[in-house]
Backbone as a ProteinNet text record, in pm:
[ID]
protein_1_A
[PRIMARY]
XXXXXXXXXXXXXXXXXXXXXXXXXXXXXXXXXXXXXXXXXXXXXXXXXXXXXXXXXXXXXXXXXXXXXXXXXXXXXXXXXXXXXXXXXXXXXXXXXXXXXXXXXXXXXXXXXXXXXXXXXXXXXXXX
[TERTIARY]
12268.2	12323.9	12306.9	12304.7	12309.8	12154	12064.2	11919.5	11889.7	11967.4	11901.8	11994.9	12109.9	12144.8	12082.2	12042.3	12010.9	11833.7	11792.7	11652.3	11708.5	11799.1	11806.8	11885	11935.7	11968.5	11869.2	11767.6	11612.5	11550.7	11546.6	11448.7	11510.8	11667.9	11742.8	11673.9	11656.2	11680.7	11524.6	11448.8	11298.6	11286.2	11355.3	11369.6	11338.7	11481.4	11559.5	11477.3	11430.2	11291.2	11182.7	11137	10992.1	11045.9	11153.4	11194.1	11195.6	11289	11284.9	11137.3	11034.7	10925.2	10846	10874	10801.3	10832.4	10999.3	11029.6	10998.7	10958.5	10956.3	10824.9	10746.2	10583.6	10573	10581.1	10607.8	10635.1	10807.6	10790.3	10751.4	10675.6	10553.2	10442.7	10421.1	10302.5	10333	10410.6	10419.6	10414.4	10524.3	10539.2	10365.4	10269	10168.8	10141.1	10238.7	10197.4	10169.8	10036.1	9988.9	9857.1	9894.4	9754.3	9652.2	9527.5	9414.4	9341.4	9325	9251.3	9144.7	9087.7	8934.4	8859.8	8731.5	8714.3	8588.7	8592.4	8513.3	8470.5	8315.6	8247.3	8232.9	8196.3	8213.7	8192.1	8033.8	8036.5	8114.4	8138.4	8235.5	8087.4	8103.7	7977.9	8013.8	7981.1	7995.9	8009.6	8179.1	8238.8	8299.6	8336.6	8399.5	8586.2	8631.7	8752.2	8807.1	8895.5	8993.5	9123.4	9153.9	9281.9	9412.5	9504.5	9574.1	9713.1	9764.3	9879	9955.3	10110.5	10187.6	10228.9	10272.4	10269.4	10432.7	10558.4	10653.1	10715.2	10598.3	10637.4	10691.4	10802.7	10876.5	10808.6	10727	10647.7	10471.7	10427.6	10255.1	10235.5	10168.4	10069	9918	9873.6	9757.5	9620.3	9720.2	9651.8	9684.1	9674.1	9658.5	9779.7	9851	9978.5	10039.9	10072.8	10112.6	10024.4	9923.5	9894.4	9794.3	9743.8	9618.8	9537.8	9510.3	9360.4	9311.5	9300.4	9250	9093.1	9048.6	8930.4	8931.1	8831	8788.5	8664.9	8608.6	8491.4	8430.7	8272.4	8213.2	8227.1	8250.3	8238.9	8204.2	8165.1	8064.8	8145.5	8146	8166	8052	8069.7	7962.5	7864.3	7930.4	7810.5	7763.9	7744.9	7698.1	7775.3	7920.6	7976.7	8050.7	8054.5	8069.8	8227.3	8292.3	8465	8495	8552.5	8599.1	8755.4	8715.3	8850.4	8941.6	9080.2	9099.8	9219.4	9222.9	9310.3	9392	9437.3	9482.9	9470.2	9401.2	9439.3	9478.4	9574.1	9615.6	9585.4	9405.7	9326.7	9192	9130.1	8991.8	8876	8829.1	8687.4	8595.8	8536.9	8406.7	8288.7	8228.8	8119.2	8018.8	7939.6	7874.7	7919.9	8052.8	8148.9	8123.4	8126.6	8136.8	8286.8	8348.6	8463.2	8458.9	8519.1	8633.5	8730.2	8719.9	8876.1	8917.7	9055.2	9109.6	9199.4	9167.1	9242.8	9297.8	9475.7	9539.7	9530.3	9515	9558.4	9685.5	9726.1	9826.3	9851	9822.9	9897.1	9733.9	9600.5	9487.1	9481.1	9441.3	9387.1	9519.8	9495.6	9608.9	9574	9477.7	9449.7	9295.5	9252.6	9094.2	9048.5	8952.9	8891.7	8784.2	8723.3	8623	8543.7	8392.6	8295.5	8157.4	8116.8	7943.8	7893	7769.2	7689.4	7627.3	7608.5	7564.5	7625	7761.1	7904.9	7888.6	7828.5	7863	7746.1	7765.6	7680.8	7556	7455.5	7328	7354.7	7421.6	7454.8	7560.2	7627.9	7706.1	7649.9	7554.4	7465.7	7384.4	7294.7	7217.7	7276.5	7167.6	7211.9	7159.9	7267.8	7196.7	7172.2
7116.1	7166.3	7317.2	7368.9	7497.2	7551.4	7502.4	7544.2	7508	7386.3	7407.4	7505.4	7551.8	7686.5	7787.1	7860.2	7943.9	7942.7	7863.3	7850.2	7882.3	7831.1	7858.5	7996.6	8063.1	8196.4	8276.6	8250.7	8317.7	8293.7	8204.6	8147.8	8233.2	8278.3	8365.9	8501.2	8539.6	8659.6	8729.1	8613.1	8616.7	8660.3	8555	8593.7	8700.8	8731.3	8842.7	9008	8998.8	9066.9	9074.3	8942.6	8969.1	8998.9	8985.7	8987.3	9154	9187.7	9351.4	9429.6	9368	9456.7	9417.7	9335.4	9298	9370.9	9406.1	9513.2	9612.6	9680	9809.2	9807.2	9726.9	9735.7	9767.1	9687.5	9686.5	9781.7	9831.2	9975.1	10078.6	10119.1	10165.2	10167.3	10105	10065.4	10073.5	10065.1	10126.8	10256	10326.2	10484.3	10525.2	10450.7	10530.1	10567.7	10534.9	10548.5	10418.2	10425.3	10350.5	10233	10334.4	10204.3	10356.3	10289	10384.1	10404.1	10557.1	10589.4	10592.3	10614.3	10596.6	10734.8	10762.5	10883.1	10863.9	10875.8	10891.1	11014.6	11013.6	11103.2	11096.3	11201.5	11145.3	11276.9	11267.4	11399.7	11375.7	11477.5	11444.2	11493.2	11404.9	11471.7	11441.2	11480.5	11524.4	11350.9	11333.3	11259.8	11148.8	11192.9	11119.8	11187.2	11277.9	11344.5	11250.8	11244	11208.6	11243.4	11319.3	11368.5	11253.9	11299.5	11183.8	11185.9	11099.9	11080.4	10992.1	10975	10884.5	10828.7	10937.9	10892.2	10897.8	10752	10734.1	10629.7	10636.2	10562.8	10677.7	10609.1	10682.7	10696.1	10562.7	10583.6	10624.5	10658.6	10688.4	10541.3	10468	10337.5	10326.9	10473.9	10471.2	10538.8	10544.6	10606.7	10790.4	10868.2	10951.3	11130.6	11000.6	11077.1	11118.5	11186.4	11209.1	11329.2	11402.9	11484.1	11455.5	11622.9	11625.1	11557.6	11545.6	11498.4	11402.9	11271.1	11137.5	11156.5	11127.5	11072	10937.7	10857.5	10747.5	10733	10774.3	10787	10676.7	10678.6	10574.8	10637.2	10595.8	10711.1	10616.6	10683	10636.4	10679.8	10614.7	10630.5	10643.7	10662.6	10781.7	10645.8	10474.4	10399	10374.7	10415.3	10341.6	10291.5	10199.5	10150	10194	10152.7	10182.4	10165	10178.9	10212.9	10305.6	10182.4	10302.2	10370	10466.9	10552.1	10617	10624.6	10676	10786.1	10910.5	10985.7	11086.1	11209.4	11305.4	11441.2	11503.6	11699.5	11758.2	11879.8	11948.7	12058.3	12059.1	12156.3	12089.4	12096.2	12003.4	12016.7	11953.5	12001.9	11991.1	12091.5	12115.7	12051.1	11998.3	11901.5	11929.3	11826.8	11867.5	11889.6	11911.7	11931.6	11808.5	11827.5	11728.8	11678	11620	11627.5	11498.8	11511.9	11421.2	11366.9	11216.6	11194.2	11085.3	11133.2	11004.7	10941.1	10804	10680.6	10662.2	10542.5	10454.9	10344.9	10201.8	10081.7	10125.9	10028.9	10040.4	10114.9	10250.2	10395.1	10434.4	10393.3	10466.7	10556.9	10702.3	10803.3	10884.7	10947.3	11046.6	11159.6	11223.5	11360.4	11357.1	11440.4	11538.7	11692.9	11715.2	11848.6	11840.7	12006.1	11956.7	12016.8	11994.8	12021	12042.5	12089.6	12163.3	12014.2	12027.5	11896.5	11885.2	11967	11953.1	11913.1	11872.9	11836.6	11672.5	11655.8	11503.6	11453.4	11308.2	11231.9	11176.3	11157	11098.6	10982.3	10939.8	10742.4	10778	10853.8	10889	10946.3	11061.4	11072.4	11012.4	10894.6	10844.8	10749.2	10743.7	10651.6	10540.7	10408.5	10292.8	10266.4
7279.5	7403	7413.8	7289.8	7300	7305.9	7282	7333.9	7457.3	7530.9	7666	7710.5	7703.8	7757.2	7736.3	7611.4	7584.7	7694.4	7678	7798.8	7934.4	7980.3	8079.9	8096.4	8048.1	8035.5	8053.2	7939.5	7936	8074.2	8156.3	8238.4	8397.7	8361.1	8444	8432.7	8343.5	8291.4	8297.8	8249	8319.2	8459.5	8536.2	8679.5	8756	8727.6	8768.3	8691.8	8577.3	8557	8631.5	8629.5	8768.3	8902.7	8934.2	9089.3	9059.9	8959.9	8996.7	8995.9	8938.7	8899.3	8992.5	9101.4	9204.7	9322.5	9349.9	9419.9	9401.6	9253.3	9257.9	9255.1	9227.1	9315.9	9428.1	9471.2	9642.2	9745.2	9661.1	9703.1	9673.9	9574	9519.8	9621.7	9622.6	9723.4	9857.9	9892.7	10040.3	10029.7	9972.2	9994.4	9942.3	9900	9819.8	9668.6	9617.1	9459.9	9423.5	9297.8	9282.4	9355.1	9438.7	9542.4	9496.5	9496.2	9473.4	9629.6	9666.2	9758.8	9760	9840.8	9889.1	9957.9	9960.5	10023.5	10086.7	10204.4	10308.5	10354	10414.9	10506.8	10605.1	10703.2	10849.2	10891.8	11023	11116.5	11222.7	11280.7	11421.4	11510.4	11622	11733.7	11850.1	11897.7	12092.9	12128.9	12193.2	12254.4	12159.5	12038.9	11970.3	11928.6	12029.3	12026.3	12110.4	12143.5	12253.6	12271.4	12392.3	12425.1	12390.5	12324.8	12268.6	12393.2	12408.3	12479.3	12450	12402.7	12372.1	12515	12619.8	12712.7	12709.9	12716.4	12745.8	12582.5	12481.8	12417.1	12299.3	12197.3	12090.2	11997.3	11933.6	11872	11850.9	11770.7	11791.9	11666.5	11744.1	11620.7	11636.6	11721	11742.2	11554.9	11488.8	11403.9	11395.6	11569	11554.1	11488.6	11462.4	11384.1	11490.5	11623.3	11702.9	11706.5	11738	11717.6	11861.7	11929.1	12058	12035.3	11945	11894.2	11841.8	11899.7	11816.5	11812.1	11665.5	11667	11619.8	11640.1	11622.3	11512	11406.9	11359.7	11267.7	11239	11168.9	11001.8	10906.3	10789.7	10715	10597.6	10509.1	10319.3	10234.7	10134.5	10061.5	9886.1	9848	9784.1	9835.4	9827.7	9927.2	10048.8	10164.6	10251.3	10196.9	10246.8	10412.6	10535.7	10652.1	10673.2	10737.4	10788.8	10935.1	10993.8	11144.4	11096.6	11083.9	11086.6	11197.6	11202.8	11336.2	11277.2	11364.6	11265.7	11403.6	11377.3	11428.8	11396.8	11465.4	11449.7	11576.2	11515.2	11635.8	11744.5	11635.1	11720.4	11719.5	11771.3	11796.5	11675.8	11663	11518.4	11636.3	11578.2	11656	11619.5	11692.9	11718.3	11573.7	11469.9	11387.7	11238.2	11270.7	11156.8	11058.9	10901.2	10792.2	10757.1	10733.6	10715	10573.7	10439.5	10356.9	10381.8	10412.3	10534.6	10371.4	10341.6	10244.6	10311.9	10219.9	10295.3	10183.8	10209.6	10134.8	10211.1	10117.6	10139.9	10235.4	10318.2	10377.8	10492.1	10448.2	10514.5	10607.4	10586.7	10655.6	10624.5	10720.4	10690.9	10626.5	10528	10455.3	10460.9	10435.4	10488.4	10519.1	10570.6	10588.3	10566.6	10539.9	10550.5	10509.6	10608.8	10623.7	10520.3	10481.8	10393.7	10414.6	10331.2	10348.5	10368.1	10416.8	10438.2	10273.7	10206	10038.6	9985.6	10010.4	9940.1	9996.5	10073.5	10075.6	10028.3	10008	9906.6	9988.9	9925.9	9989	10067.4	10038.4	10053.5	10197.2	10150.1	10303.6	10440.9	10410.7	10498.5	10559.9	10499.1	10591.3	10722.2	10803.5	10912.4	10862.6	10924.6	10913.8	11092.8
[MASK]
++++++++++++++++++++++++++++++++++++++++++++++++++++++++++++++++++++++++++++++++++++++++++++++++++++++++++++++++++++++++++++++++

């Protein structure tokens, strides 16, 4: 009698272990720690800005953080790989510009800036 208790104590206690380490994943991973980012390239060029407007709504879910400035862009990682990104600045990039845009699982674009065209990778530059 006393080993099937003691199992089922364990089988509690197990539990209540994975349940906590599953929450604190989780929320881990939302706020951003622990998810691995990603880093993208991306020129900005003539007609890929757009004047941003929330308009009447409280929230912004457009990507563009609430900010003047949505872009929409094609970007490229340092294998080739393609991604539409959509982001926010509060002053315009000027047409031609290189930019490093990082992403999180979850969260999208997390920051940008911009960079020499020598700074980005072969594989990111080309067109397909």
């Amino acid at each position: 009698m006393n080993h099937i208790h003691t199992n089922r104590f364990c089988s509690r206690a197990v539990a209540k272990a994975c349940t906590a380490a599953a929450l604190l994943t989780g929320v881990m991973t939302m706020t951003g720690c622990m998810v691995a980012s990603d880093t993208w390239y991306a020129r900005v060029e003539e007609g890929d800005r757009s004047d941003h407007d929330t308009g009447s709504m409280p929230f912004d879910f457009s990507g563009a953080g609430g900010m003047d400035n949505s872009y929409t862009l094609t970007a490229r990682n340092d294998e080739g790989d393609e991604a539409e990104l959509t982001f926010g600045s509060d002053d315009p990039i000027p047409d031609g510009t290189w930019l490093q845009i990082e992403t999180q699982m979850l969260r999208g674009v997390t920051s940008w800036k911009t960079v020499q065209e020598a700074e980005v990778p072969e594989k990111a530059r080309e067109d397909k």
